[in-house]
GUTOR-301514 format. One record per residue (C-alpha): residue number from 1; residue in one letter; x, y, z. Coordinates in pm, 1 decimal. Layout:
num;residuo;east;north;up
NUM;a;X;Y;Z
...
***
This chain:
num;residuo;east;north;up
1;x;4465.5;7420.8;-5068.3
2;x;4393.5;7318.1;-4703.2
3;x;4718.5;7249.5;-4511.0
4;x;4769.3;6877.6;-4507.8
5;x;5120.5;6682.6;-4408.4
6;x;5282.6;6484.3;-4645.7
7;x;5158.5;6222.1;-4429.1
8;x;4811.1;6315.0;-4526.8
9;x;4878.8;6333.4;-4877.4
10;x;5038.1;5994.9;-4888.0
11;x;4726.6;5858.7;-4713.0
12;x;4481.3;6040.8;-4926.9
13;x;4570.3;5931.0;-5255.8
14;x;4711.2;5529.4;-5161.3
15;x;5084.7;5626.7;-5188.4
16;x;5431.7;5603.6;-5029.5
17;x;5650.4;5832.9;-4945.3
18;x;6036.9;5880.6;-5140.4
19;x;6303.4;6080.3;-5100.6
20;x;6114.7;6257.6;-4758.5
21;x;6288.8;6386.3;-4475.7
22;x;5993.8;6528.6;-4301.3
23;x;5656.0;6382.3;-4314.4
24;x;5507.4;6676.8;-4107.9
25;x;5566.4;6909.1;-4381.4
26;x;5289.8;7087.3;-4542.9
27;x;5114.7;7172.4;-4821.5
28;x;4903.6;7471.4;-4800.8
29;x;4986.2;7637.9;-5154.9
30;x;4923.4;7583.0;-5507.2
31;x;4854.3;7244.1;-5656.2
32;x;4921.9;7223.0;-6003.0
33;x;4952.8;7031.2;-6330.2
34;x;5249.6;7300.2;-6470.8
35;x;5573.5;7341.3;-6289.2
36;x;5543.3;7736.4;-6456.5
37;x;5249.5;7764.9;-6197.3
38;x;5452.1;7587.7;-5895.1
39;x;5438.9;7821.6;-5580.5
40;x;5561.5;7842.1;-5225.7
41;x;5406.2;7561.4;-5034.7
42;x;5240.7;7390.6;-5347.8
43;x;5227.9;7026.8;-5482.9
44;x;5294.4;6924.6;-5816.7
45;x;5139.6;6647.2;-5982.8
46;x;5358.3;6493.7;-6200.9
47;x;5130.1;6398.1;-6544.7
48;x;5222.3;6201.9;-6818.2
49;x;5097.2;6356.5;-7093.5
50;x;5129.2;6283.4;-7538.5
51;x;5404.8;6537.7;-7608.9
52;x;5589.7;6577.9;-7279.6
53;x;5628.1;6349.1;-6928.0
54;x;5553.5;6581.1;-6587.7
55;x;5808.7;6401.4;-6408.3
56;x;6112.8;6567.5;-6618.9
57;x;5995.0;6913.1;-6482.8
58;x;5955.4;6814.1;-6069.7
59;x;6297.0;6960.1;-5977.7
60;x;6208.8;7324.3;-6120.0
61;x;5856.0;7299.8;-5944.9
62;x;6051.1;7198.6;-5595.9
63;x;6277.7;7501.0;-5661.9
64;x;5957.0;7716.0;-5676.7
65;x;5868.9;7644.9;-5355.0
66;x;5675.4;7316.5;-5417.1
67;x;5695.1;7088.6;-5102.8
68;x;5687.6;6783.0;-5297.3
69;x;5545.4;6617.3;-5636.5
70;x;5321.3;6313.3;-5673.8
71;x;5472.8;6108.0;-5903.4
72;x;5483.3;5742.9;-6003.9
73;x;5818.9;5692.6;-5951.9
74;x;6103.9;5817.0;-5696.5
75;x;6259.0;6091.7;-5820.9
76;x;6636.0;6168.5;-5729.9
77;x;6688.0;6532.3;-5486.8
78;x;6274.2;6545.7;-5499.4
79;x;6019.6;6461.0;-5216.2
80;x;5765.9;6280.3;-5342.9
81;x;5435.5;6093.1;-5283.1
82;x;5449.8;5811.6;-5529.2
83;x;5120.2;5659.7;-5619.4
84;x;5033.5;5362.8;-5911.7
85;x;4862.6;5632.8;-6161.8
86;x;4897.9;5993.9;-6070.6
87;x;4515.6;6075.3;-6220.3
88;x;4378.6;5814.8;-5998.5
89;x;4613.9;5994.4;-5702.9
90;x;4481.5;6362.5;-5790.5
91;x;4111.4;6230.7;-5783.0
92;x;4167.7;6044.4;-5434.0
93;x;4353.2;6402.8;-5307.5
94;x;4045.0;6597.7;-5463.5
95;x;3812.4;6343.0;-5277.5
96;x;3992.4;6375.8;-4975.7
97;x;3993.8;6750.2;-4958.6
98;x;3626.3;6752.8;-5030.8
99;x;3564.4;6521.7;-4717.8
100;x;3740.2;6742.4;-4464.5
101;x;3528.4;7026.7;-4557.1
102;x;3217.3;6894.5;-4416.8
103;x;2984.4;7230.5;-4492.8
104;x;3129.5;7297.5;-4833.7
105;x;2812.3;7321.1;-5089.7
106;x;2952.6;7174.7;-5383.4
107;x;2742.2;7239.5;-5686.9
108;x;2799.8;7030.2;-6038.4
109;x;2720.3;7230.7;-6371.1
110;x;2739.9;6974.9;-6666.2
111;x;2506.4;7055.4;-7025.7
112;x;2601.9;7099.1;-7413.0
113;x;2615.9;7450.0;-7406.4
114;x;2654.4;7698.7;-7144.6
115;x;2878.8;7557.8;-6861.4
116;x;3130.3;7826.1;-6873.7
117;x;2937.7;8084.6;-6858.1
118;x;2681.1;8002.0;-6615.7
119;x;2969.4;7874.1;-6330.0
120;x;3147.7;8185.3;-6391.0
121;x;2781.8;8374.8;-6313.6
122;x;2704.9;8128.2;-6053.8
123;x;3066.8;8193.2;-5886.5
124;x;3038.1;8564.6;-5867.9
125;x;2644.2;8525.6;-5722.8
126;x;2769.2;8248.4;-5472.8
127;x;3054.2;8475.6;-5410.9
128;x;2826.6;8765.0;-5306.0
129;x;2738.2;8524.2;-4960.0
130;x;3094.8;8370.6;-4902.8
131;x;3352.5;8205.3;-4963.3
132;x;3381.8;8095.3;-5318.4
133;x;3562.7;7869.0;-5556.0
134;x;3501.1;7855.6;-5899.1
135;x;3680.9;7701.2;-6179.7
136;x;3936.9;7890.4;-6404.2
137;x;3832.6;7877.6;-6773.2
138;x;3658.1;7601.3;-6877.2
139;x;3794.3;7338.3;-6603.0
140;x;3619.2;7027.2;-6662.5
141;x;3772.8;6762.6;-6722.3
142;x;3960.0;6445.5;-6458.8
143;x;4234.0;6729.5;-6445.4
144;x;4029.7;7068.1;-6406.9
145;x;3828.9;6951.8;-6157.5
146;x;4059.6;6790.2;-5933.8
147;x;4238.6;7135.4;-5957.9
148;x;3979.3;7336.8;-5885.2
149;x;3881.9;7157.2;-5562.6
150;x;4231.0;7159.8;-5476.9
151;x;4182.2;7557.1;-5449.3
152;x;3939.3;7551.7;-5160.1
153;x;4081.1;7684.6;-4815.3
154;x;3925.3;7616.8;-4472.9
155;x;3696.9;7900.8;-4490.7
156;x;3580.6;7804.8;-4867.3
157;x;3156.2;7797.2;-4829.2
158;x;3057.5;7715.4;-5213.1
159;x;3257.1;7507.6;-5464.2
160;x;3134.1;7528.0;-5849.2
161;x;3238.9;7234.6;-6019.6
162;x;3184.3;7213.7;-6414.0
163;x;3133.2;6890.3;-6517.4
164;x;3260.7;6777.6;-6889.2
165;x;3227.3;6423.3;-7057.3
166;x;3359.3;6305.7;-7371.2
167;x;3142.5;5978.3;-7291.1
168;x;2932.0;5791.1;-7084.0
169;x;3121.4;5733.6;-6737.1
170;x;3271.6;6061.3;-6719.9
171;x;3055.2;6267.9;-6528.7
172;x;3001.6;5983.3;-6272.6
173;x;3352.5;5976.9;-6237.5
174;x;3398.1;6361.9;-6163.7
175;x;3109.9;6321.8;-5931.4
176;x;3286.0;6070.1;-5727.5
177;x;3567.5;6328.8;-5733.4
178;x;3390.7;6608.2;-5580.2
179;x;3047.1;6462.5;-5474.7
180;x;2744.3;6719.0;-5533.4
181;x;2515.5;6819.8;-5322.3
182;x;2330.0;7050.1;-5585.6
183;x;2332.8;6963.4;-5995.3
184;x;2251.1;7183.8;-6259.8
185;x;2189.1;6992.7;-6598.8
186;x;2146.1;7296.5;-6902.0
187;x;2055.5;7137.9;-7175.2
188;x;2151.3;6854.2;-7412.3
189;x;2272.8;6932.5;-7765.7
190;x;2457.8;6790.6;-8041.8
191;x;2816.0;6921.5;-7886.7
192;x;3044.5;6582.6;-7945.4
193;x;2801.2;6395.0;-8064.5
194;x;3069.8;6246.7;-8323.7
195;x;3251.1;6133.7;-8005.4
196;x;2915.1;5970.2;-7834.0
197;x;2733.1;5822.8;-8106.6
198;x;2401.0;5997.6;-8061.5
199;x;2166.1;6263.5;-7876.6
200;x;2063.1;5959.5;-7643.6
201;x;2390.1;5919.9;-7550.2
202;x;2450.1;6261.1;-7446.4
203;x;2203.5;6271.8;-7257.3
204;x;2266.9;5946.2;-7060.8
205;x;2624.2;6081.3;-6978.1
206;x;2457.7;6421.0;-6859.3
207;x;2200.5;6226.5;-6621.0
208;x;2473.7;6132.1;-6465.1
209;x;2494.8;6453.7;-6247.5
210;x;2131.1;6384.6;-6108.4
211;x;2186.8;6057.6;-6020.9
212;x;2472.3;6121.8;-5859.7
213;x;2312.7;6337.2;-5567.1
214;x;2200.0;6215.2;-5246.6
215;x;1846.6;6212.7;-5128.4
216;x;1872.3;6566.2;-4904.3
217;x;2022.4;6725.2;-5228.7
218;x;1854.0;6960.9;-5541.2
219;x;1871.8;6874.5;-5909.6
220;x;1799.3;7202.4;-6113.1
221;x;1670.9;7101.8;-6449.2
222;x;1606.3;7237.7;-6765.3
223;x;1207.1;7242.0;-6794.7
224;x;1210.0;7355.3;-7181.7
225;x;1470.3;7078.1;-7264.4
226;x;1248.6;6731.9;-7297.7
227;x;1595.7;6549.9;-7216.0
228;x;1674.9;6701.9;-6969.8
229;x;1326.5;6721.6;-6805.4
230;x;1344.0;6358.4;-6783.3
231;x;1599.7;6302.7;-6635.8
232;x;1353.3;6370.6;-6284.8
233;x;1305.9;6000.3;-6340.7
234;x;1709.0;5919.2;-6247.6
235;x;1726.9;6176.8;-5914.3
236;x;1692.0;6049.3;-5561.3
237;x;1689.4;6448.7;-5510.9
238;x;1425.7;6702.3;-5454.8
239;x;1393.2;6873.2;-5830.0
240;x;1330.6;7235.4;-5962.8
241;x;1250.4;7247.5;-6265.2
242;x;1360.9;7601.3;-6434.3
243;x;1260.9;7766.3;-6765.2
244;x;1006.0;7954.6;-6914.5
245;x;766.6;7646.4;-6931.6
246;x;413.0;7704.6;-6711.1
247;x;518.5;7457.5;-6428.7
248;x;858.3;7561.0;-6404.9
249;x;921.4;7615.6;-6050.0
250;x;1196.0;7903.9;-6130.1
251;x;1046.4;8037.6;-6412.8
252;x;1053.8;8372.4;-6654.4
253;x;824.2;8568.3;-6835.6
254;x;851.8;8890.5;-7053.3
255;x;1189.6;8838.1;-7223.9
256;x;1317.8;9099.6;-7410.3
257;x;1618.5;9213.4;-7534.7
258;x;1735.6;9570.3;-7502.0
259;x;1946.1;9707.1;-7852.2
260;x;2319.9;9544.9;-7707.3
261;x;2133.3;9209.7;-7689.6
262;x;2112.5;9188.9;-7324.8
263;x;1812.9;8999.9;-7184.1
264;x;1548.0;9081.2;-6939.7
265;x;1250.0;8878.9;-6760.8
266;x;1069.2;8863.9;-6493.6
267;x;1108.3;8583.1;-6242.1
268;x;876.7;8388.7;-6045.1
269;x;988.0;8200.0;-5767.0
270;x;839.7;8034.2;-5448.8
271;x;1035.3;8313.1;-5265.3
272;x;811.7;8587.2;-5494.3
273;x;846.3;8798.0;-5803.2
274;x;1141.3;9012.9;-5914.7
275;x;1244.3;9203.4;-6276.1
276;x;1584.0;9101.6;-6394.0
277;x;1846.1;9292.1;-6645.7
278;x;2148.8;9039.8;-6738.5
279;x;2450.7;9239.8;-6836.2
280;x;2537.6;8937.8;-7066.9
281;x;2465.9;8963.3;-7399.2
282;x;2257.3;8714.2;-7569.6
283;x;1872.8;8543.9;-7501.8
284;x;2022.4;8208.4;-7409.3
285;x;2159.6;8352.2;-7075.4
286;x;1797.8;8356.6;-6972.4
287;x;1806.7;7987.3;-6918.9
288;x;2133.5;8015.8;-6773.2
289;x;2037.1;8253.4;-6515.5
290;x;1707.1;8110.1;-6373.9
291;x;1934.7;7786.0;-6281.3
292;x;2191.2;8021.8;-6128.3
293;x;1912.7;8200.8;-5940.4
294;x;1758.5;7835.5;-5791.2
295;x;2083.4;7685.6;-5695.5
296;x;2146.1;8076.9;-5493.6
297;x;1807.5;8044.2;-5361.2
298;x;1863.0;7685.7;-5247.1
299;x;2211.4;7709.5;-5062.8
300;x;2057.8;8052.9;-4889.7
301;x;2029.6;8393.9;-5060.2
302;x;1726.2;8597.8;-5084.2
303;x;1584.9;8620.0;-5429.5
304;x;1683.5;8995.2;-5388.0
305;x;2012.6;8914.3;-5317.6
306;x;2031.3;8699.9;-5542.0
307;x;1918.4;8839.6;-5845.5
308;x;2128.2;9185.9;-5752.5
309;x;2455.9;8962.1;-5757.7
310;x;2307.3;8828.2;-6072.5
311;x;2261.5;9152.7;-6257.6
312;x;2596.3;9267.6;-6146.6
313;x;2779.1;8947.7;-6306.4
314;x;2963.9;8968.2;-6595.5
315;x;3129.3;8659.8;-6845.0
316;x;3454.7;8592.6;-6669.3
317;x;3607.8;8354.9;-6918.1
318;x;3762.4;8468.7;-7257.4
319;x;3555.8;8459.3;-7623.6
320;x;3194.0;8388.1;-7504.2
321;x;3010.1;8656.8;-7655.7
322;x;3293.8;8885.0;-7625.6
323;x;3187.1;9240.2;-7732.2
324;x;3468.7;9464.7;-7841.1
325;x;3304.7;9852.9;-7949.5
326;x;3608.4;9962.0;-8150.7
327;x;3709.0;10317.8;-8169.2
328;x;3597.8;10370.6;-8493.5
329;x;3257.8;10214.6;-8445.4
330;x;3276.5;9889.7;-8517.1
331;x;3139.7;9602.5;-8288.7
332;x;3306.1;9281.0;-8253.8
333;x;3129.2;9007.0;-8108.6
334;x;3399.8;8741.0;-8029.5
335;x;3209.6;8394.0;-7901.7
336;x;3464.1;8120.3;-8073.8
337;x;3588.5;7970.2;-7787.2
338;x;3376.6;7673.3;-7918.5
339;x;3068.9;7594.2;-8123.0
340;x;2761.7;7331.4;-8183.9
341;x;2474.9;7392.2;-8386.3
342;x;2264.2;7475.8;-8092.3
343;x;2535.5;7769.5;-7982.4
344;x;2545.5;7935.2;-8295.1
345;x;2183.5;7955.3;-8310.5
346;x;2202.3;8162.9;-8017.1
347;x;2487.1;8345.5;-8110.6
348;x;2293.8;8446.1;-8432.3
349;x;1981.7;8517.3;-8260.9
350;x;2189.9;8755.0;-8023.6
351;x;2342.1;8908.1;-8373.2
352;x;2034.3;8998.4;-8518.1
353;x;1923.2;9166.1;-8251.7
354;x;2220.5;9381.8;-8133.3
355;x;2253.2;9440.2;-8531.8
356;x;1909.0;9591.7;-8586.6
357;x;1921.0;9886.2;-8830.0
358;x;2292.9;9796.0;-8867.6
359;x;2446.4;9618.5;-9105.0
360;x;2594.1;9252.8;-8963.3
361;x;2853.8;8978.6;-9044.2
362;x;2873.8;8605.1;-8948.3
363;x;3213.9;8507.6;-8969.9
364;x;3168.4;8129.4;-8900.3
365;x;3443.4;7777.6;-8870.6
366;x;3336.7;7456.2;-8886.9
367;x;3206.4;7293.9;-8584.3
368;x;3386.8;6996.4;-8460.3
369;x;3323.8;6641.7;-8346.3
370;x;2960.3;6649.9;-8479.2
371;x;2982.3;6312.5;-8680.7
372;x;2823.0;6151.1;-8975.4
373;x;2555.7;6428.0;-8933.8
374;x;2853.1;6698.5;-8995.5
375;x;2735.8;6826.4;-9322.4
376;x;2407.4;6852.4;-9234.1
377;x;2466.5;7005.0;-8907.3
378;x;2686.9;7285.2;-9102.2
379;x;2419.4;7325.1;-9384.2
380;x;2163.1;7358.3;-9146.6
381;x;2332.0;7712.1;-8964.9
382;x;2392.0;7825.0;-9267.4
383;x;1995.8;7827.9;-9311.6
384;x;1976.2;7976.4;-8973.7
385;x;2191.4;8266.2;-9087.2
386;x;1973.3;8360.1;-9346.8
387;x;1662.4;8302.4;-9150.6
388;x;1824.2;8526.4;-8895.6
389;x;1850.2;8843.0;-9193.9
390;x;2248.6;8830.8;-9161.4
391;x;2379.1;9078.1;-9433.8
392;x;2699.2;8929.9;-9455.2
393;x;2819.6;8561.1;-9440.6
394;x;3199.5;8479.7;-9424.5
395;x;3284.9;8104.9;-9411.3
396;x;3627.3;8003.7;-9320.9
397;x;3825.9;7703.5;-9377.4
398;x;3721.6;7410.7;-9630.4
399;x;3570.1;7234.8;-9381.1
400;x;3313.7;7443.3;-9312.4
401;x;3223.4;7489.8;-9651.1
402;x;2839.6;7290.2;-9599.5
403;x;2772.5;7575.4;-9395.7
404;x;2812.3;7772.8;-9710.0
405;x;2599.1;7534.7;-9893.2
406;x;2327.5;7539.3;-9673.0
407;x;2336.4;7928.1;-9656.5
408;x;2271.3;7945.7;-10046.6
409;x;2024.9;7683.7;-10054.4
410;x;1817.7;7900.9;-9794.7
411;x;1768.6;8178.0;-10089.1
412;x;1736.3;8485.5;-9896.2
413;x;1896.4;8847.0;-9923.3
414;x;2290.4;8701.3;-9691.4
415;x;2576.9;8736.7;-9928.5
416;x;2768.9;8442.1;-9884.9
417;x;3136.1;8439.8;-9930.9
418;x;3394.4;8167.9;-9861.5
419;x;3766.0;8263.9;-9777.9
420;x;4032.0;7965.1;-9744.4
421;x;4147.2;8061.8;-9387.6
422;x;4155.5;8322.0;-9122.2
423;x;4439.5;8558.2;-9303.2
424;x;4190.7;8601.7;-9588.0
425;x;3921.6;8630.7;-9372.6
426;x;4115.8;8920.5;-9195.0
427;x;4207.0;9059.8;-9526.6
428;x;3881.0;9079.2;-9622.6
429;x;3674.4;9249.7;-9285.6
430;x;3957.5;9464.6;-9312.1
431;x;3903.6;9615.3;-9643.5
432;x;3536.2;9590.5;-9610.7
433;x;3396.9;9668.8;-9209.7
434;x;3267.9;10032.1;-9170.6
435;x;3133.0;10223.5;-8880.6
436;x;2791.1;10088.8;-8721.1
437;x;2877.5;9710.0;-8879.5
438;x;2853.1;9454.2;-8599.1
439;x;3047.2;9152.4;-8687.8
440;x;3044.1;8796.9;-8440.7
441;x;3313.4;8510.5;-8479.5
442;x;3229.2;8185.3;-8422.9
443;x;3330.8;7850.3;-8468.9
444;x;3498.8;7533.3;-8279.3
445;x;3847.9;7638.4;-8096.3
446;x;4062.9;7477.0;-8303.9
447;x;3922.1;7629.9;-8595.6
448;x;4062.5;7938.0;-8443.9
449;x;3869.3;8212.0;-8497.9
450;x;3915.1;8363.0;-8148.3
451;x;4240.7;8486.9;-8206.7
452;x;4139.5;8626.9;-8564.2
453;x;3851.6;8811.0;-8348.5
454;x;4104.0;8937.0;-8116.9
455;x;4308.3;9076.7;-8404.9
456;x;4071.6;9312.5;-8569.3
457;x;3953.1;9404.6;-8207.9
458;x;4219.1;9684.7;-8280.3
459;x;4220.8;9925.1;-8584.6
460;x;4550.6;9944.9;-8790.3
461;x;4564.9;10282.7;-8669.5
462;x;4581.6;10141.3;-8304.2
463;x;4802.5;9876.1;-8415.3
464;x;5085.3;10137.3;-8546.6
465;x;5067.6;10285.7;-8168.1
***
C-alpha cells in the first residue's frame, strides 16, 4: 500500500485511535482480510463474517508484522483504528488511497460474463507500459476491491478494478470506492438473474459503471450487445463502441479459429489496421479483447504495442478455459469456475471447434442463481450441446438434470448420460476417455466440477508417481 501514519488511517476511514503508542507509525505493507496473509508493515481489517468474527484473529496478524487492525472495537495488547462498521472503514481507506494518487488510471470492468478474464488480459497489456495493479482472482466484490486498491504503491500508473453486483446499487457503490476514469461494460446475460429479478435489472445495475464516469472519461461498450449499447444514453463520457458491428469504433473482422480454438481477427481502429492471434482459447475472447485493446489505446499505447502485449497474454486466473494436454493424449478443458447459459454457449462453441475430427465430452453442473427460468435455462444448453455435434454428454448432480432433458428433446446423434455426482462422473471418464478425446467441465462453482477437472488432469499412472 502507500505509506500512510496511523494518523492517516484514522482520518481516512472516520475512526479513533486505541491502544496506540505511536501515531506516526506506518503502514506501507499488506492490507488484508486474513490474518494467514498478515505481513511486515500491513493492516488488518478486522471483518465480521457468518462462520467466524475477524477480531478473534488481530493478535496473530500484529505478531506477523501488522502495524495495527481496524476494528470496531478496542482490542486489548492491539493497536487499532476503530471505526462504526469496518466495510464502510475499508471503502473510505480504498477511497482515500485512490485520492492521493492523482495520475492513477483506474479502469472498472463489470459484465455477465468475462470479467476475469479480460482484467487479467487487460492487467498484463496495461502492465506492458507501467506500473500495474490488477485484481487477484475474481476480486469484485465491497471486499476485493477495496483490497485490490489497497495494493497500489506510489509508482502504481493503471489500476484494474472488476466490478461485481449481486443487485442494483452495487456497482455504484464500488465506483464510489475507486472512482473510474475508464469503464468497460461486456455484456449483459442471465448470470444471477434469480438474485435480480430480470435481464432489465441486470442491466440497470451494469449501467451503473457508465454513469459513474466523469465527463473527460471513456465508456467502452459492447456494440453487439443491444443492452449494453444503450447504455450510451446514461454516460456523461466520450463512448467507443467495440465489436464486430459496422460502426463499431474498435471493431474486428475475419474471425477464425485455428484447431486449439484460439481466435484471430483483424482490427480496425482510428489508430489503423492490425492482424491479431489470442493465445486464449475460445471465440468469445474476441469481444473481450477489442475492449482491452480501446481502453490500452485510450490511456496511451500504440495499437502495435498494444495488440503485441495482447497476443502475448495468457488467462491468469484458475478454471477459465483451462486446457490440460495429458500425457496420454487426452485434452481437458477445465472452465467451471462458474457458469450461465450465455458462458456455456461459448464454452461449447470453443469445444466443437478444438474437437474437430475428435471425439468430445460435455461434462456439465447445474448453473446457479438463474431463477424461475432455471429449468428452462438448463434445457435450453442441453439443446445447444447437441446443436454444437457434442459426442458425449455427461450431466452431473440432480439438479442439473433439465439440462439432460433438454439434450434429449433436441434429437440429434449426443449420447446423453446422467451420473449422480462428480465420483461417478470420475468413474466413468475414467473407464471410458481415450487418446485424441477432448473433454470440457463446466458448471457453477459450487457445483464443483473444477476440482473433478483437476483430478483427471493426471493419469492413474501419474497419480501412482
Amino acid at each position: 500500500m502507500i505509506p500512510m501514519t496511523l494518523a492517516e488511517v484514522a482520518a481516512a476511514t472516520g475512526g479513533r485511535l486505541e491502544g496506540v503508542d505511536d501515531a506516526s507509525a506506518v503502514v506501507d505493507g499488506p492490507v488484508v482480510t486474513d490474518s494467514r496473509e498478515a505481513g511486515p508493515g500491513g493492516l488488518y481489517v478486522a471483518r465480521v463474517g457468518e462462520h467466524a468474527d475477524g477480531h478473534d484473529f488481530a493478535a496473530g496478524a500484529l505478531a506477523a508484522g501488522c502495524v495495527a487492525a481496524l476494528t470496531t472495537r478496542a482490542l486489548a495488547g492491539v493497536p487499532c483504528v476503530v471505526v462504526d462498521d469496518t466495510q464502510e472503514g475499508f471503502a473510505r481507506l480504498a477511497r482515500a488511497v485512490v485520492d492521493a494518487l492523482p495520475d492513477l488510471a483506474v479502469v472498472g470492468i463489470t459484465g455477465s460474463s468475462g470479467k476475469t478474464s479480460t482484467k487479467d488480459v487487460l492487467g498484463s497489456v496495461l502492465g506492458a507500459a507501467g506500473p500495474t495493479v490488477a485484481p487477484v482472482g475474481s476480486y469484485n466484490s465491497e471486499v476485493g476491491v477495496p483490497l485490490t486498491v489497497c495494493r497500489t504503491e506510489p509508482d502504481t500508473r493503471f489500476l484494474v478494478v472488476e466490478m461485481g453486483a449481486r443487485g442494483v446499487g452495487h456497482i455504484a457503490y464500488l465506483a464510489r470506492m475507486a472512482p473510474p476514469r475508464v469503464g468497460v461494460v461486456l455484456n449483459v446475460g442471465t448470470a444471477h438473474v434469480g438474485e435480480f429479478g430480470s435481464r432489465e435489472a441486470i442491466a440497470r445495475a451494469k449501467s451503473e459503471l457508465p454513469a459513474a464516469l466523469p465527463e473527460h472519461g471513456l465508456a467502452v461498450l459492447n456494440a453487439d450487445d443491444p443492452a449494453v449499447r444503450a447504455m450510451a444514453e446514461v454516460t456523461r463520457a466520450r463512448v467507443v463502441l467495440v465489436g464486430e458491428a459496422p460502426d463499431a469504433g474498435v471493431r474486428a473482422t475475419d474471425v477464425a479459429l485455428d484447431a486449439a480454438g484460439r481466435p484471430s481477427f483483424t482490427v480496425h481502429t482510428s489508430a489503423g489496421t492490425r492482424a491479431v492471434a489470442l493465445g486464449l482459447v475460445g471465440r468469445h475472447h474476441v469481444g473481450n479483447a477489442l475492449a482491452v485493446l480501446a481502453v490500452a489505446l485510450e490511456l496511451g499505447l500504440t495499437l502495435d504495442a498494444a495488440c503485441d502485449a495482447l497476443e502475448a497474454a495468457r488467462a491468469l486466473s484458475r478454471w477459465r478455459m483451462e486446457v490440460t494436454e495429458r500425457p496420454d493424449g487426452v485434452t481437458l478443458v477445465n472452465d467451471a469456475y462458474n457458469a450461465n447459459p450465455d458462458s456455456m454457449h461459448a464454452a461449447l462453441e470453443a469445444l466443437a471447434r478444438m474437437g474437430e475430427g475428435r471425439r468430445t465430452w460435455a461434462v456439465l453442473g447445474t448453473m446457479l442463481e438463474l431463477g424461475a427460468e432455471s429449468d428452462a435455462l438448463h434445457a435450453g444448453v442441453g439443446a445447444d450441446a447437441v446443436a454444437h455435434a457434442v459426442d458425449e454428454l455427461v450431466v452431473v448432480g440432480a439438479a442439473a438434470a433439465p439440462l439432460a432433458e433438454g439434450a434429449r428433446a433436441a434429437a440429434g446423434g449426443t449420447r446423453v448420460r446422467e451420473v449422480p455426482d462428480a465420483d461417478a462422473a470420475e468413474a466413468l471418464l475414467r473407464a471410458e476417455l481415450r487418446r485424441g478425446d477432448v473433454a470440457l467441465f463446466k458448471s457453477s462453482r459450487d457445483a464443483g466440477l473444477r476440482l473433478l477437472g483437476d483430478r483427471l488432469a493426471t493419469t492413474p499412472e501419474e497419480q501412482q508417481t
